[in-house]
C-alpha beads as a LAMMPS data file, in Angstrom:
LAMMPS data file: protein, C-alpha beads

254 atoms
253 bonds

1 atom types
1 bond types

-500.0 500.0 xlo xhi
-500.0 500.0 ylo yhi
-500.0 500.0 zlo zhi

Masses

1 110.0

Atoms # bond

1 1 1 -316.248 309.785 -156.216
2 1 1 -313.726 307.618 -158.872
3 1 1 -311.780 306.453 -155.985
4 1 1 -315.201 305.164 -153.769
5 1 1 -316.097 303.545 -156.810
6 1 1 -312.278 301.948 -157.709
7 1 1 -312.254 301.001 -153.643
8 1 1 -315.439 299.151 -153.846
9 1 1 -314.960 297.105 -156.961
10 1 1 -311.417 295.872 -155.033
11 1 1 -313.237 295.437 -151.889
12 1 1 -315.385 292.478 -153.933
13 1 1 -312.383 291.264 -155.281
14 1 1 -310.946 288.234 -153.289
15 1 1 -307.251 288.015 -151.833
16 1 1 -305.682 286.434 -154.815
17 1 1 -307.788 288.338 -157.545
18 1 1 -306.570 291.474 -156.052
19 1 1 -302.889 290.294 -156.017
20 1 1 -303.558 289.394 -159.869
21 1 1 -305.440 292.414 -160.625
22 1 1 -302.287 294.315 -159.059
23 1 1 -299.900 292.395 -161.367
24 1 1 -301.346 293.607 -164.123
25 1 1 -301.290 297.101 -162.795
26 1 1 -297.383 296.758 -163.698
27 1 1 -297.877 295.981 -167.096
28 1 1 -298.795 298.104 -170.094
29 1 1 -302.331 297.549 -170.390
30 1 1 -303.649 300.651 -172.141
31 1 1 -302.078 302.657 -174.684
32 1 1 -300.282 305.723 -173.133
33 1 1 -301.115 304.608 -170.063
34 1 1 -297.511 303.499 -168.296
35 1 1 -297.286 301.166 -166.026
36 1 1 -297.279 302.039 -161.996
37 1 1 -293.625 301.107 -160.915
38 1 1 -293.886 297.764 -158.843
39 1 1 -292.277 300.146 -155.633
40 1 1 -295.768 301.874 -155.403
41 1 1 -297.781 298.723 -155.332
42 1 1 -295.509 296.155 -152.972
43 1 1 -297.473 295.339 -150.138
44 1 1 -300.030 298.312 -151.167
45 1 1 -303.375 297.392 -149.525
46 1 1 -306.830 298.179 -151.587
47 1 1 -307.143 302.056 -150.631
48 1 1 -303.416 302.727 -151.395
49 1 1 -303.894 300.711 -154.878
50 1 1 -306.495 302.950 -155.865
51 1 1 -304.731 306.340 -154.801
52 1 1 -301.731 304.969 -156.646
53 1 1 -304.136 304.861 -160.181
54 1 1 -306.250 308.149 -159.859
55 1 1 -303.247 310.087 -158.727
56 1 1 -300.804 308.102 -162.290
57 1 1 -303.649 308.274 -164.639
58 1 1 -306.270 310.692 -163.128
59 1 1 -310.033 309.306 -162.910
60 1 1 -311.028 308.023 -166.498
61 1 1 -308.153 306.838 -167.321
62 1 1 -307.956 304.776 -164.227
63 1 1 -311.506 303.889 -164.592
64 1 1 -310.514 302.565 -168.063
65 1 1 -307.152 300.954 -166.755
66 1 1 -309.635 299.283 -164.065
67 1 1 -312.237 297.825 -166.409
68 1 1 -309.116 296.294 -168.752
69 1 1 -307.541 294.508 -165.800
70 1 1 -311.021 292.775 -164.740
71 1 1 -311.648 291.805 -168.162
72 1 1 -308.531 290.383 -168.221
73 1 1 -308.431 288.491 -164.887
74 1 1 -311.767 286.916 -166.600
75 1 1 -314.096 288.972 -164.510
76 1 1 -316.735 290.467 -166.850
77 1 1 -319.250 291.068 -164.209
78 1 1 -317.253 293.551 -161.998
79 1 1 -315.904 295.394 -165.291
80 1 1 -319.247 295.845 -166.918
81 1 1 -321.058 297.036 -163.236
82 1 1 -317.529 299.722 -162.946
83 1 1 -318.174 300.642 -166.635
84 1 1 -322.075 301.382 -165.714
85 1 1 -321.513 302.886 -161.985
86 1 1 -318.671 305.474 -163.571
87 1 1 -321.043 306.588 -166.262
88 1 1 -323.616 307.613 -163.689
89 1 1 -320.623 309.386 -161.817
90 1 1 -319.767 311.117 -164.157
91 1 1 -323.643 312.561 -164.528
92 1 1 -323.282 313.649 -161.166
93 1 1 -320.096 315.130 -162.228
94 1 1 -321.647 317.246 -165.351
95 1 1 -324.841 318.865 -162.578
96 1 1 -321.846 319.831 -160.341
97 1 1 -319.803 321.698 -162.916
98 1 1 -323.196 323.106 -164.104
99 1 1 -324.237 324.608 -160.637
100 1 1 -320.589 325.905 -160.367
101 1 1 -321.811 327.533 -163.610
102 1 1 -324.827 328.681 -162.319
103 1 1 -322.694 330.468 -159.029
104 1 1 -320.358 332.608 -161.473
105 1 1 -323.362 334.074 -163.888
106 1 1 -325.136 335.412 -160.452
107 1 1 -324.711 338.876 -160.155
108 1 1 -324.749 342.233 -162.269
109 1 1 -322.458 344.659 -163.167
110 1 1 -319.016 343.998 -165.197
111 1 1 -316.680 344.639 -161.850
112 1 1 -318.990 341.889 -159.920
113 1 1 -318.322 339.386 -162.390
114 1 1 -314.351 340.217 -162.331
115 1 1 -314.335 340.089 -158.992
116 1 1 -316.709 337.209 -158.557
117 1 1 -314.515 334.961 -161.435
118 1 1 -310.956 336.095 -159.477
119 1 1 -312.758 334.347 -155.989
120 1 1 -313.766 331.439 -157.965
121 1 1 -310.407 330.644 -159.148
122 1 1 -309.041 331.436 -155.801
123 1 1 -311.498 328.483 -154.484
124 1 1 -310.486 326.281 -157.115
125 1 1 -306.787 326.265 -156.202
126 1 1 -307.292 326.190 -152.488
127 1 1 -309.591 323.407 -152.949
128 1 1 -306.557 321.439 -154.970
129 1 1 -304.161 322.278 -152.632
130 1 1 -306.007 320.976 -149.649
131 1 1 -306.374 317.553 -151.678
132 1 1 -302.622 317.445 -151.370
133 1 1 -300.881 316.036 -147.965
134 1 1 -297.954 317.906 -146.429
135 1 1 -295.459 316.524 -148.349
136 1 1 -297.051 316.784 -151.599
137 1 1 -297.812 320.605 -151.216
138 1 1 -294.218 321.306 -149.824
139 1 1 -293.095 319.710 -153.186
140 1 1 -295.642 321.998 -155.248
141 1 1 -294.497 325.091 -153.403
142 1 1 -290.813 323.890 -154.288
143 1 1 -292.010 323.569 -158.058
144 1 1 -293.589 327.207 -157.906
145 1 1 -290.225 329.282 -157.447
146 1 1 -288.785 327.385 -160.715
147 1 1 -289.449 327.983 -164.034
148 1 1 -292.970 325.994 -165.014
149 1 1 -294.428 328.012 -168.323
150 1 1 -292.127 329.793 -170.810
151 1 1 -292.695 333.392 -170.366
152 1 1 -293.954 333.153 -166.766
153 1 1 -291.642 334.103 -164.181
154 1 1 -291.255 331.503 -160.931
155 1 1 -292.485 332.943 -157.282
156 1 1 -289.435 333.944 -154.914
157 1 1 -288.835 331.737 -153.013
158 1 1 -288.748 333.953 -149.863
159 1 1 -292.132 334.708 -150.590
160 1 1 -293.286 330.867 -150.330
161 1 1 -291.398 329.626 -147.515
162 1 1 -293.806 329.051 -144.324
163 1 1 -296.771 329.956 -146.310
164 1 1 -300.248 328.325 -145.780
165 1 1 -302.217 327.106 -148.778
166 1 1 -303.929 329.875 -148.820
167 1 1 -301.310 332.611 -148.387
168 1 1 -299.615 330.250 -151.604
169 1 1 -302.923 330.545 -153.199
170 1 1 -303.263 334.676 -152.691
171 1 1 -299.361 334.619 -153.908
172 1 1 -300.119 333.161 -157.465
173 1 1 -302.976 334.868 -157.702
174 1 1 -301.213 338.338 -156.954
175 1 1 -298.246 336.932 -159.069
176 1 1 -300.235 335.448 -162.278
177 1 1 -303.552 336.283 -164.143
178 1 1 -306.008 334.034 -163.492
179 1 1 -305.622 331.963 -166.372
180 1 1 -301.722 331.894 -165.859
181 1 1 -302.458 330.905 -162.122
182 1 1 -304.227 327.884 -163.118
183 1 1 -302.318 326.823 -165.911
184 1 1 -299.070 326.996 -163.457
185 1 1 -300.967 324.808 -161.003
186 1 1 -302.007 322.119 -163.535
187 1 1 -298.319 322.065 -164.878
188 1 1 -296.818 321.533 -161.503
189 1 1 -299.460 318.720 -160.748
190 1 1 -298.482 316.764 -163.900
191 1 1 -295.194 317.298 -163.361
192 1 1 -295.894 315.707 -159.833
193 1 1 -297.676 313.120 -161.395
194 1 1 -300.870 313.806 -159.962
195 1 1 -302.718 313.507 -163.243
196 1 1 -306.103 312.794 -160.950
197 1 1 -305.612 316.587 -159.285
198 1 1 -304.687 318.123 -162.783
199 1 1 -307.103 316.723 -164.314
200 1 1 -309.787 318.319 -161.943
201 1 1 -308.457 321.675 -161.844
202 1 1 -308.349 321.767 -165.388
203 1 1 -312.345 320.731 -165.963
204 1 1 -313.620 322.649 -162.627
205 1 1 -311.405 325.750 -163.868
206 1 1 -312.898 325.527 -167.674
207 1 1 -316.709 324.927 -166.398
208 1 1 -316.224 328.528 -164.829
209 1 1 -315.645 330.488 -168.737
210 1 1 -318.079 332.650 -169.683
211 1 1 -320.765 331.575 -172.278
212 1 1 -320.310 331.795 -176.155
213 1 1 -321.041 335.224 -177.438
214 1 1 -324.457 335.698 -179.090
215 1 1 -323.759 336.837 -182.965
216 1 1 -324.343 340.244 -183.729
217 1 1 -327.534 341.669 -184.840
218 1 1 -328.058 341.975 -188.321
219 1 1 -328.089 345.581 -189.695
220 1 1 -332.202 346.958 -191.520
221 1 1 -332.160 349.196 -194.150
222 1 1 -336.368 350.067 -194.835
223 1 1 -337.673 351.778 -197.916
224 1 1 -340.203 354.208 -197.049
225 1 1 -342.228 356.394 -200.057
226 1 1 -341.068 353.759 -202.884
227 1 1 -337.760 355.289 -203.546
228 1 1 -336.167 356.441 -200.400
229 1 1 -334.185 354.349 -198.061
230 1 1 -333.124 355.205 -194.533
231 1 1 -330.117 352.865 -193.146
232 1 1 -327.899 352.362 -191.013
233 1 1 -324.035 353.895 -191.284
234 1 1 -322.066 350.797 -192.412
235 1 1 -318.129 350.953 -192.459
236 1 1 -315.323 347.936 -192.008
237 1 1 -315.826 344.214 -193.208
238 1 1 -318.710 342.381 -195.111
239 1 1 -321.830 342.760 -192.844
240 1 1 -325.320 340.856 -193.712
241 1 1 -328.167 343.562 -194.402
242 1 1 -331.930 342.574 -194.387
243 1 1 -333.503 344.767 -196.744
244 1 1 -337.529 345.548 -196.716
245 1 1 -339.162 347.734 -199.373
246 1 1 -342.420 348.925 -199.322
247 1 1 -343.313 349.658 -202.861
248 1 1 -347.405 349.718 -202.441
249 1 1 -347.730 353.128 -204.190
250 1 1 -345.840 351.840 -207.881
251 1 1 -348.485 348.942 -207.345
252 1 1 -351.372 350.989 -207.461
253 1 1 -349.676 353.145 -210.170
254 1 1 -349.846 350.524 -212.383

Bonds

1 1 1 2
2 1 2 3
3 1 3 4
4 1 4 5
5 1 5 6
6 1 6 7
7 1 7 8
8 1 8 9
9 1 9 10
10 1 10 11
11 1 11 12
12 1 12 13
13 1 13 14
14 1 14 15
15 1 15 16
16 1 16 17
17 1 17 18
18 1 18 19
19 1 19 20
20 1 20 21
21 1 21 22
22 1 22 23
23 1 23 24
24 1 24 25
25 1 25 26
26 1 26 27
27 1 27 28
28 1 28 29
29 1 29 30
30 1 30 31
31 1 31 32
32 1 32 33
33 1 33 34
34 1 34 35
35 1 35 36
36 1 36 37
37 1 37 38
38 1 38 39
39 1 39 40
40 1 40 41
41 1 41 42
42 1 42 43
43 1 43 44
44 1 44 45
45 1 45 46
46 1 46 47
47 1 47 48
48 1 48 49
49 1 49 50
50 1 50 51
51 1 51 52
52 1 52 53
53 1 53 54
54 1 54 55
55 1 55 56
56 1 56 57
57 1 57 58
58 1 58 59
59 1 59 60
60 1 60 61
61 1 61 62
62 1 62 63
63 1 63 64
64 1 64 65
65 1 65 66
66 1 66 67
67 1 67 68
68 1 68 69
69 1 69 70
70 1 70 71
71 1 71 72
72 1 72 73
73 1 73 74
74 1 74 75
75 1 75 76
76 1 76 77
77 1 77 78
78 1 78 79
79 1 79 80
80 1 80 81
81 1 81 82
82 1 82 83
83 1 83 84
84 1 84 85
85 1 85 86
86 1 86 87
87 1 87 88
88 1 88 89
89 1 89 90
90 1 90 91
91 1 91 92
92 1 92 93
93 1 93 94
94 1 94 95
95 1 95 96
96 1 96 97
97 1 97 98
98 1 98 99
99 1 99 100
100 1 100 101
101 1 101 102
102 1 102 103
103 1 103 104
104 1 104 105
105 1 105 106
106 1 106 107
107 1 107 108
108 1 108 109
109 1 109 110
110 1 110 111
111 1 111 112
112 1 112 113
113 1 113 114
114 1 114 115
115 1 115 116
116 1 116 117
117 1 117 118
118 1 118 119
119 1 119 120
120 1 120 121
121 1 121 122
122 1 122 123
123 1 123 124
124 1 124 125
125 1 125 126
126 1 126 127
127 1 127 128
128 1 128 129
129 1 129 130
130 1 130 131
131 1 131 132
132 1 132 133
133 1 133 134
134 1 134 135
135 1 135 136
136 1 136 137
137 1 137 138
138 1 138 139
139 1 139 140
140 1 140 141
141 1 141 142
142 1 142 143
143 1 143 144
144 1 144 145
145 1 145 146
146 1 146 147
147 1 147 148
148 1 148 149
149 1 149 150
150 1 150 151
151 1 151 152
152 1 152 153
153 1 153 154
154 1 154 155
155 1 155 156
156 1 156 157
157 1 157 158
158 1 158 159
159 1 159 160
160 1 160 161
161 1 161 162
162 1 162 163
163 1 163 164
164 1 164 165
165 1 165 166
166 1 166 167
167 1 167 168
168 1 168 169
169 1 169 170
170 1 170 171
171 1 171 172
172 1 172 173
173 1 173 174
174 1 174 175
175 1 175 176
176 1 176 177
177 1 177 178
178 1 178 179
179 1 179 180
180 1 180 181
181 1 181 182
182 1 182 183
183 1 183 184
184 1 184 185
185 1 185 186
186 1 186 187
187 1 187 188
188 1 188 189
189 1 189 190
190 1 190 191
191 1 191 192
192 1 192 193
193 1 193 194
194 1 194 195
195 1 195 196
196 1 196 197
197 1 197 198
198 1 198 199
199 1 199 200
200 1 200 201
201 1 201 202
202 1 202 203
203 1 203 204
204 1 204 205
205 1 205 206
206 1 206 207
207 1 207 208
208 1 208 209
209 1 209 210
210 1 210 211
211 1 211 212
212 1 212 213
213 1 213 214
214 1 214 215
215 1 215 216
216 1 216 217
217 1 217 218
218 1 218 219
219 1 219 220
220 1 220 221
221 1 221 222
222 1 222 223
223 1 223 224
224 1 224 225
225 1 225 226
226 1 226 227
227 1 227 228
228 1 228 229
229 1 229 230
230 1 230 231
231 1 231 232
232 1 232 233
233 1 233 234
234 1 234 235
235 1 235 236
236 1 236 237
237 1 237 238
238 1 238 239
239 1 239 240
240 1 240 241
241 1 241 242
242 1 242 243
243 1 243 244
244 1 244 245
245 1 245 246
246 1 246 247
247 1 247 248
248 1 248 249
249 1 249 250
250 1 250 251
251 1 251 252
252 1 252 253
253 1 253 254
């Protein structure tokens, strides 16, 4: 979606705007955001340009590298209409991650949702490593029998070598917890420098977390008879008690 958008806005660039808009590409123009090495951009047509950004800076911080450059290169009109197309992506974005929502609270039964949460996250990282060319996913199975998270041993090696995406997928999956699984991916993707794909996991993978607890129920303690009160046993921490006495008969009395 970031890279139609990024592909387009260079496509209306001219010849020499796009060389210029490339130059700057090789200078510091956000902070934190380094510079793409001029070996990834010499003689790099539009489509390669763009891959080059999403995959160094992932997609809003390319969109924001993007919109610096035009402004620079004294092209306001282009910056503002990326700046406005890239907010109504990301919109799109948001219902996407919500109906991904939606797909993991289907169901009943605590063993459905474990088992429907441990497909989802299988999904996820297939999905991420089908993104990734050959080369690319040979280097990310190379990364996965190596250290990558303190505390988390690497993959065998033997146990990687020939394997499809998805037999790599059902190996970290069988190797890590979910969570672990994921945050192994993302840390071999950065260190890959394909912020764009670590960047997606890493949203896509926290739109599937269950929903915030609702806060306990408050405890009732009820007087019945004006002196007699029937509550609930109460041990542990503070808790919050709503307390309702029905004292009609002393009213009368008086």
């Amino acid at each position: 979606m970031v890279d139609k958008l990024l592909l387009r806005t260079l496509k209306d660039l001219g010849n020499d705007a796009f060389q210029e808009f490339k130059w700057y590409l090789k200078q510091k123009n956000l902070d934190g955001a380094e510079p793409i090495a001029v070996s990834d951009l010499e003689d790099a047509d539009r489509g390669h340009t763009v891959s080059q950004m999403t995959r160094s800076y992932g997609e809003k911080t390319a969109v924001e590298v993007a919109v610096e450059i035009l402004k620079e290169i004294s092209n306001r009109q282009a910056a503002a209409e990326l700046t406005k197309k890239y907010a109504g992506a990301v919109d799109l974005l948001d219902l996407q991650l919500l109906h991904l929502q939606l797909r993991l609270d289907v169901g009943s039964g605590r063993e459905c949702d474990r088992r429907s949460d441990t497909d989802m996250v299988d999904e996820l990282l297939l999905w991420t490593l089908e993104d990734l060319g050959e080369d690319d996913f040979g280097t990310f199975k190379w990364y996965l029998d190596k250290e990558n998270l303190d505390g988390v041993e690497p993959i065998p090696k033997s146990k990687l070598e020939c394997a499809s995406r998805t037999k790599t997928v059902s190996q970290m999956t069988r190797s890590y917890v979910k969570e672990t699984a994921v945050k192994v991916a993302v840390e071999i993707l950065r260190k890959m420098r394909n912020m764009n794909a670590a960047e997606k996991l890493t949203k896509k993978y926290a739109a599937t977390g269950p929903p915030a607890a609702s806060p306990p129920a408050a405890n009732t303690m009820l007087a019945q008879d004006g002196s007699v009160i029937v509550a609930p046993t109460v041990s542990g921490s503070i808790h919050t008690l709503n307390l309702t006495i029905n004292n009609e008969h002393n009213k009368t009395a008086q």
